[in-house]
N, C-alpha and C positions, 0 to 999 in steps of 0.2 A: 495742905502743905505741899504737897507734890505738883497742885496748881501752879503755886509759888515760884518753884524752881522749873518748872519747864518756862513760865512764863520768863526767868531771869534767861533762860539757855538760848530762847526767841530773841529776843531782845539784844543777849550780848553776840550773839550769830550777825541777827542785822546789822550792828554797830560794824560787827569785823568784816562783812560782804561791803559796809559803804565806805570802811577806811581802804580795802584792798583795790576798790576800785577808782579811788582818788591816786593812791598812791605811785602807779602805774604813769601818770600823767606828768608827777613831779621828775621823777624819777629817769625821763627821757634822756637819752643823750645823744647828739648828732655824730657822726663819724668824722665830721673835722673837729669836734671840740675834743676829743677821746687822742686825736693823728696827732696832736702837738706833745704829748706826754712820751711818746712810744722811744724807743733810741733809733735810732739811723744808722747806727755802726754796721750793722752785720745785714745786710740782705742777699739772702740767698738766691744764686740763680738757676733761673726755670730748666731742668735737666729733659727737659717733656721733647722726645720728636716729634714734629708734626708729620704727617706725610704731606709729598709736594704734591699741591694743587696744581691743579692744568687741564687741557680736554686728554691726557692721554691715559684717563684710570683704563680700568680695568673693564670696566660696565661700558663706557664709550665702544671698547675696540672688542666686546665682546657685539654689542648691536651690530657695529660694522661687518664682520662676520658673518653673521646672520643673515645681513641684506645679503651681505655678496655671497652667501651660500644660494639661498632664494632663487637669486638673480639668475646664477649659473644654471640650477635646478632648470626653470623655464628656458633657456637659451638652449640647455645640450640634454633635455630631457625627451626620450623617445616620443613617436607622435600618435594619438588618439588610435590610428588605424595597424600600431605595431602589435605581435603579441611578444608581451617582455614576463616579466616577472612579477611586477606588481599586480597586472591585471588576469594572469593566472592563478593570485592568490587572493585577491578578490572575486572574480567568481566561482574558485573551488570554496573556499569558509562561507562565503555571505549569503542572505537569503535571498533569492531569485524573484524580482517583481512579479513575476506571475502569482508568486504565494502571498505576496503583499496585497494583490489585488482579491484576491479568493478570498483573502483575511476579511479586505477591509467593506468586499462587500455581503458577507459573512453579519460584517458587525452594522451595520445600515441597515440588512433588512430584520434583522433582532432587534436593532432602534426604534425602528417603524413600527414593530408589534408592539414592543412596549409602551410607546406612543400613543398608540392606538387602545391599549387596554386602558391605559392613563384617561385618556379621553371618554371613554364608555362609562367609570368609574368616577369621577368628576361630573358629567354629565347625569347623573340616577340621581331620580324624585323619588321623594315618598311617592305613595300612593295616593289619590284626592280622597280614596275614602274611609272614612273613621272605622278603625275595627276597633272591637270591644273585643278585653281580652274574657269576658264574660258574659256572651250574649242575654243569659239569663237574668240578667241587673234589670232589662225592664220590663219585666213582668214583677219585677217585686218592689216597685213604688207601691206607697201606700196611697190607696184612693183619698183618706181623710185628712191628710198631709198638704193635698194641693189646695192653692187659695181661690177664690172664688175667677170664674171664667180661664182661668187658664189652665182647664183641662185637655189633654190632645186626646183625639179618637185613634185610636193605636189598633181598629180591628181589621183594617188591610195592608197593616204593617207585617215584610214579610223579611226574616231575619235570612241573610245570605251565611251558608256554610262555608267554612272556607279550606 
């Protein structure tokens, strides 16, 4: 029974998902067949200021400033070999290249060790030869276990301590 009516709720769901999606299509209307109905009497006018366009906004005559600050800067600005103000306040704040250099060859030869440990580390092999972590494993093969001729003579086998 309840099959029933879920089955009718599927069904009339798709019915209404394919009538809603036709109906969309009928239902169209273009902006000139809708412009003939409207009235004409009354339209209102746009109260909106624009601002005037031109090159003289605001943004223009702020760049032009800029340059011509720039401009002036380099023309009437003290020369390399003055002492003025700026360059007394650069090297009283600022770090003094010599400690730049201490830094940075500070930080080169720290590189190089670490480089160098990297490489030592990267570079390491095993060792060629097999350790047992039990040397005593072979002495305790059983003699009657091995199959015929391939018994080893193990009496100057000499077991390395490590």
């Amino acid at each position: 029974m309840r099959s029933g009516n879920l089955q009718r709720a599927v069904l009339g769901s798709g019915r209404r998902l394919a009538s809603n999606a036709i109906r969309p299509l009928t239902r169209l209307r273009y902006a000139s067949t809708e412009h003939g109905r409207e009235h004409h009497d009354h339209h209102a006018e746009d109260a909106t200021e624009y601002p005037k366009e031109g090159f003289a906004t605001s943004t223009v005559f702020k760049v032009v400033a800029f340059a011509g600050a720039i401009a002036a800067f380099y023309k009437y600005a003290p020369s390399a070999s003055d002492d003025n103000i700026i360059t007394r306040y650069i090297s009283n704040n600022f770090t003094s290249s010599e400690v730049w250099e201490k830094s940075n060859l500070k930080h080169t030869v720290l590189e190089q060790q670490q480089a160098d440990n990297n490489q030592l580390l990267w570079s390491a092999q095993k060792p060629p030869v097999h350790r047992f972590r039990y040397p005593q494993q072979i002495d305790q093969a059983l003699p009657h276990r091995q199959p015929v001729g391939s018994r080893v003579d193990l009496s100057d086998l000499v077991v390395k301590q490590g």
